[in-house]
C-alpha positions, -999 to +999 in steps of 0.1 A: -191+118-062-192+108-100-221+080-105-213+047-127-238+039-148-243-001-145-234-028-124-197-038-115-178-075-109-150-068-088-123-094-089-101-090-057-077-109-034-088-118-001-097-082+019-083-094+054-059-066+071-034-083+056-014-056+035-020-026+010-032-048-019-064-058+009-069-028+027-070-010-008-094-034-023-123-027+007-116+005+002-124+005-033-156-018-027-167+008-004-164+036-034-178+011-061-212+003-037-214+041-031-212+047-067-227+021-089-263+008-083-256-026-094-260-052-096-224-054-082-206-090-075-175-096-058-153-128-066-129-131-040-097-156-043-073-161-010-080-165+025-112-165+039-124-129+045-129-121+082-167-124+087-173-087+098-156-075+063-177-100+042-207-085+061-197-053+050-189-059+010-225-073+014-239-046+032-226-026+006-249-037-020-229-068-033-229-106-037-199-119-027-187-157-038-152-169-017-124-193-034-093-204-019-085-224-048-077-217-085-101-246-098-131-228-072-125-193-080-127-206-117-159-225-115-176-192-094-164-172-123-178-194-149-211-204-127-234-173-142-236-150-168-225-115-151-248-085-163-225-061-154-204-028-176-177-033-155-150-061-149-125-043-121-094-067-114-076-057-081-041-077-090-027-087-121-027-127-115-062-127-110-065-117-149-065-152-152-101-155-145-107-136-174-115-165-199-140-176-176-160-148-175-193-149-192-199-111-197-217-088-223-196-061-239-182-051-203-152-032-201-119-044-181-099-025-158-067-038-140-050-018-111-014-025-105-001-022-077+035-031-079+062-056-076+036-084-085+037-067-120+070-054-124+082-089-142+081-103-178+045-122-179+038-156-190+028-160-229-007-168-213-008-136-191+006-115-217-022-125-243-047-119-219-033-081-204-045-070-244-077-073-232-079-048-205-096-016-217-076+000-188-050-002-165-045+019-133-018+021-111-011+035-076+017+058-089+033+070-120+068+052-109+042+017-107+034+020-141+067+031-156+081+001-142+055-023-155+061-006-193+097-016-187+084-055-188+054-048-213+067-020-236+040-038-260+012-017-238+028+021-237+002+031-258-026+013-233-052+034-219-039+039-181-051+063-155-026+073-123-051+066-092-031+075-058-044+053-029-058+067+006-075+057+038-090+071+067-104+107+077-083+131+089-071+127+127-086+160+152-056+184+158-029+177+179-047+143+187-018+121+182+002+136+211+036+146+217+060+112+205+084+096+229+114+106+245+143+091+239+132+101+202+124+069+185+119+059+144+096+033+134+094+005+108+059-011+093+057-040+066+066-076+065+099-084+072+107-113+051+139-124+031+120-128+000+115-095+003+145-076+015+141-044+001+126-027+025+156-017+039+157-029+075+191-036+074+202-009+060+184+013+089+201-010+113+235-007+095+226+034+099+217+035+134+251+035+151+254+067+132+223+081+144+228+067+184+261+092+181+240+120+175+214+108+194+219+087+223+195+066+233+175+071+198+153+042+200+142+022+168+114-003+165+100-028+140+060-041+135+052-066+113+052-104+104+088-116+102+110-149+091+140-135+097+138-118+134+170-140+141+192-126+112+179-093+121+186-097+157+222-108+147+228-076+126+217-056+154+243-068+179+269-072+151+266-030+149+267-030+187+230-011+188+206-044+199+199-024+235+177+003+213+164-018+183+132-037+191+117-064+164+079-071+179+064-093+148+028-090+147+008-062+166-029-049+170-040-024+153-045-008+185-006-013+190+003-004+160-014+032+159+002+039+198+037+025+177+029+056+151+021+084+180+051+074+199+077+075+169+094+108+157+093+094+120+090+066+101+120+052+082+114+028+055+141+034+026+125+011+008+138+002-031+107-014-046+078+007-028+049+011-057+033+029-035+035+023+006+006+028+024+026+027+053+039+059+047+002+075+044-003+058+079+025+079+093+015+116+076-020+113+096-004+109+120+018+140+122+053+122+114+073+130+085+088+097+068+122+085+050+117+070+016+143+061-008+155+076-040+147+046-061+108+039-058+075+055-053+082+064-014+094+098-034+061+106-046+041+095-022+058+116+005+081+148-007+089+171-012+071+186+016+065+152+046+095+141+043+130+131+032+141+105+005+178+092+004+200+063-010+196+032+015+229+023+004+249+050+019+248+050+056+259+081+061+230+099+043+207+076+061+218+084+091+216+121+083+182+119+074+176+103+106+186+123+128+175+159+111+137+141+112+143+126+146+154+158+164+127+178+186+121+216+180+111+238+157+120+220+123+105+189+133+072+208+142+072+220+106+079+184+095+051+174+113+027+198+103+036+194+063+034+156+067-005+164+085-013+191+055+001+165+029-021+137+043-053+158+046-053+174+012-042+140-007-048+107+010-076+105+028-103+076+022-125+096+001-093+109-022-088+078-031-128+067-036-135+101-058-100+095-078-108+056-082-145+064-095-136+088-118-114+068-135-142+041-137-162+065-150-142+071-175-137+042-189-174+036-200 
């Protein structure tokens, strides 16, 4: 892997198992320690980090100072002078620490990740985004969206880093998935963030229960609108095969992804969906939408991307990558292939490093 030459300050949210922005952000650690010989610093603001993950950012060669306030993680920021080449924010609201900063000629770099940035900034925020030497993103469609709020920074210096995770599975250690086939759902569920297109898949499945009865569909992941969901799914007469569980294990979550066919998340404002990478190391192919990064991230090859908006074509979708046999072998395999060759761990470390490197 590509060496950085001097220490890095990585500026993250709290890295709990608590979504992509996290799980990407230890990840990146992981490649930065590996990388850099230091010094290297970690300023963390959110929840308290689970003690066996701040064990590990330390292990791997780091200091590590906690907030969970914005008047904390602005004092830690502001309590040294950090002799570092690197300043590495992990989400765009945490640029806000960069005033406080007490730095020598270090470079900035910002990864986007999505949503969070696809918005007009503040005055304040804007000012402060010219001073990033360089952004990355998790996707080319991330970035294209943020230019549509910041047009001012097309000409910025910007680098296209894909995320990964995870080491490629042994063959044919996932098993054979369930029978009735079954399609699966991961990712909050939350009506501030409806796009993910759980009611559409609902809407679809009467469609896809005529085709294939007794196709089973399940849903993982915090939830403040189980009710509402609930409700659609006996309003389309299909509640006796939809299952809502909230919250699982990991454990529980990785038997959720052997026993599915596929995993359906038509989502409209994906800027990258980890999820989806979840699901191709594990064998199953995966329906994105037409209208966000899903596309990129998954086809042509591991999967199938379609307007949430049209039932019909949802359904479709459905059932060709819920149906056993031959063509769903081939699904499988590609969505295995696409996995190995693109989004493992150490992708994502070498890609993320050599963009660092880079950039000094």
């Amino acid at each position: 892997m590509t060496k950085l030459s001097g220490g890095v300050l990585g500026v993250f949210s709290s890295m709990g198992e608590l979504g992509g922005v996290e799980r990407s952000a230890l990840e990146a650690w992981r490649a930065i320690a590996e990388a850099s010989a230091g010094p290297n610093h970690v300023l963390s603001f959110g929840p308290p980090i689970p003690s066996g993950v701040a064990s590990l950012v330390r292990a791997a060669g780091g200091s590590l100072l906690e907030s969970q306030s914005h008047l904390t993680a602005a004092l830690h920021a502001a309590s040294r002078r950090w002799p570092v080449r690197l300043v590495l924010f992990w989400h765009i609201g945490l640029v806000k620490l960069l005033p406080c900063l007490r730095t020598t000629g270090a470079r900035n770099v910002l990864f986007i990740h999505g949503v969070e940035a696809w918005r007009k900034p503040s005055p304040a925020v804007a000012r402060l985004l010219r001073q990033v030497d360089l952004f990355l993103t998790n996707s080319n469609f991330t970035w294209e969206t943020f230019l549509r709020h910041h047009p001012d920074l097309r000409a910025a210096a910007h680098c296209t880093v894909p995320l990964g995770l995870d080491v490629p599975l042994e063959p044919n250690s996932a098993g054979e998935p369930d029978d009735p086939p079954s399609a699966l759902m991961i990712g909050r569920i939350a009506g501030s963030e409806s796009y993910k297109g759980h009611d559409a898949v609902i809407a679809a499945w009467p469609l896809v229960t005529k085709q294939i009865p007794g196709a089973r569909l399940r849903m993982i992941g915090p939830s403040d609108v189980t009710p509402e969901l609930r409700a659609l799914a006996v309003h389309h007469g299909v509640a006796d095969v939809i299952e809502i569980s909230g919250s699982v294990s990991d454990a529980e979550k990785q038997r959720a992804l052997a026993a599915c066919r596929c995993m359906a998340l038509p989502s409209l404002a994906e800027g990258f969906g980890l999820v989806y990478v979840e699901s191709m190391r594990m064998g199953r192919p995966c329906i994105v939408s037409t209208h966000d990064a899903g596309r990129e991230v998954v086809c042509p090859d591991a999967g199938l991307a379609v307007d949430p908006a049209n039932p019909s074509e949802l359904a479709a979708a459905l059932v060709r990558l819920m149906t056993p046999g031959a063509a769903w072998d081939n699904w499988s395999a590609a969505a295995t292939r696409r996995y190995n060759e693109h989004y493992t761990a150490q992708h994502f470390r070498e890609r993320l490093i050599a963009a660092l490197a880079g950039s000094l």
